[in-house]
C-alpha positions in Angstrom: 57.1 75.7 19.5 53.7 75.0 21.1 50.7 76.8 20.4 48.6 79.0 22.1 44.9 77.6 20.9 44.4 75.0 23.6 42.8 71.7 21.8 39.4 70.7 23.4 39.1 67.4 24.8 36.3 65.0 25.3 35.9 64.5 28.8 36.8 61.0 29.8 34.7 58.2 31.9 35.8 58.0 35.6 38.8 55.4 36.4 38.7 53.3 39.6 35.8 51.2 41.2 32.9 53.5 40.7 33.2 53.2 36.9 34.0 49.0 36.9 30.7 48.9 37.5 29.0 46.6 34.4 26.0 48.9 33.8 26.4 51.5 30.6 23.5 53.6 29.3 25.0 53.2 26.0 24.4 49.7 26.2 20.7 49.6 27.3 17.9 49.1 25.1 15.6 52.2 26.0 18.5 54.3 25.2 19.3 52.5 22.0 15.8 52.7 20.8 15.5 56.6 21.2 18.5 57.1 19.6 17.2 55.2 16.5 13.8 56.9 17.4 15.4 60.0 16.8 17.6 58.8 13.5 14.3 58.0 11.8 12.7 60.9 12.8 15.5 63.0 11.3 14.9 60.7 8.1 11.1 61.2 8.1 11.3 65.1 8.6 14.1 64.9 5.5 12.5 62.5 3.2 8.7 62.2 3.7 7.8 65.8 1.9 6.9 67.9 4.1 8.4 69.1 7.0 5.1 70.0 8.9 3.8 66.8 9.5 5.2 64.8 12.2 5.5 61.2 12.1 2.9 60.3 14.5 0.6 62.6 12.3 1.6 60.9 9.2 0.7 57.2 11.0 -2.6 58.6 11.3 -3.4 60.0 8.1 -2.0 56.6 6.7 -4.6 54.8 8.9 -7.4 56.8 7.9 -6.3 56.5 4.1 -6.5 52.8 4.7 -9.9 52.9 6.8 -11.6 55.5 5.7 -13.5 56.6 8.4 -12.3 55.8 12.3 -13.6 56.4 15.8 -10.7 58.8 17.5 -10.4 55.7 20.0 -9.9 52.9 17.4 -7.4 55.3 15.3 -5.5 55.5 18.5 -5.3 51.7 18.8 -4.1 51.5 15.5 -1.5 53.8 15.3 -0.1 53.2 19.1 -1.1 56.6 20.6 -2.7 57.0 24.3 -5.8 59.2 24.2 -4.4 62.7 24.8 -1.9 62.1 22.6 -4.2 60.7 20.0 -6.7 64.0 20.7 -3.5 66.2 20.2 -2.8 65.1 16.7 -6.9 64.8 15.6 -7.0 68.5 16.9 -3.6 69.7 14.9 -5.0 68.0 12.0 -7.8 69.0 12.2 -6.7 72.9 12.3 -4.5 72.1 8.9 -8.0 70.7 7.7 -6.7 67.3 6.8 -8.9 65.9 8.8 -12.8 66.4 9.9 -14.7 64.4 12.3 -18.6 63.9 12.9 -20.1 62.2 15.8 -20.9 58.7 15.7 -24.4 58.0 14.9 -24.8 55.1 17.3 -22.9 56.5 20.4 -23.0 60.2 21.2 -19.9 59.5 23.0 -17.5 58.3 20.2 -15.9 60.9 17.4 -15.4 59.5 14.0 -12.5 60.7 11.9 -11.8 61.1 8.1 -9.9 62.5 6.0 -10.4 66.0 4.0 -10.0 66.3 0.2 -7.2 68.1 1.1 -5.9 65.2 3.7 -6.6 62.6 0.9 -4.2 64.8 -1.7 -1.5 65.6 0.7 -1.6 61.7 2.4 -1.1 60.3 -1.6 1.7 62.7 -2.4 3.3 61.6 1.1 2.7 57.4 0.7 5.0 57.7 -2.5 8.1 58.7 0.2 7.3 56.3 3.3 9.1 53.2 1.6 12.4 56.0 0.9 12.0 56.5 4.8 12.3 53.1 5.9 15.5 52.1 3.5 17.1 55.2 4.7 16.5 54.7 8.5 18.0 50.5 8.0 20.1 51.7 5.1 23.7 50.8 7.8 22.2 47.2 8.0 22.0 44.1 5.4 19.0 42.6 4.7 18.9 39.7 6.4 19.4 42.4 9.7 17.1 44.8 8.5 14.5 41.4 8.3 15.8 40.1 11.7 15.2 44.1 13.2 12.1 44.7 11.9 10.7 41.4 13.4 12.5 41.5 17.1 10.8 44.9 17.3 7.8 43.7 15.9 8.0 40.6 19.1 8.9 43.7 21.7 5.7 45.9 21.0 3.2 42.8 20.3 
């Protein structure tokens, strides 16, 4: 007797010479790397300790607890960020008062940027979860691939 609840299929990949071709998106590395991207940032949001800060938010506070003071331009070198991105996150935390800048008292034109009492609290609570982050997000590989990925990506952004 067959049933009436019709099973879903997943669709299947096109047959013939259109599909022999040897590109794949699964296969490429900017796809690969957002799909890790967004692994680890699943992991972060989960494990860091607080679901409110955003990685690239994090970054910076980390860079700041290790700095102390930056200009807005220099954090962004540090941490990777283009300038409106880098103003976005100053200005978010900044609202959360984590952060608080001054201007620079050599050049009117640069920002410098510390962290809060508050920022300097919630940045120590969240260091203690960055290294459960990391083994998390490599936690599928060995060590010796968790070394050899860490330093292939290390070569690809230098």
């Amino acid at each position: 007797m067959r049933s009436n609840v019709a099973k879903k299929q997943e669709p299947k990949p096109a047959t013939g010479p259109a599909s022999s071709r040897p590109y794949r998106i699964e296969e490429q590395i900017g796809y690969l790397l957002r799909c890790a991207h967004q692994r680890a940032s699943s992991i972060f949001q989960t494990t860091i300790g607080d679901p409110t800060i955003t990685p690239t938010q994090y970054c910076s506070m980390v860079k700041l607890n290790e700095y102390r003071e930056l200009s807005q331009n220099h954090l962004g070198r540090l941490v990777g960020m283009d300038k409106a991105t880098m103003q976005g996150v100053v200005r978010r935390l900044k609202e959360r008062q984590f952060v608080d800048s001054r201007p620079h008292p050599g050049d009117a034109r640069r920002t410098l940027i510390s962290l809060t009492t508050e920022g300097q609290r919630l940045i120590n609570k969240l260091l203690i979860n960055g290294p459960a982050v990391s083994r998390e997000t490599l936690k599928p590989l060995s060590q010796p691939e968790q070394r050899a990925l860490l330093e292939l990506l290390s070569k690809i952004i230098m």
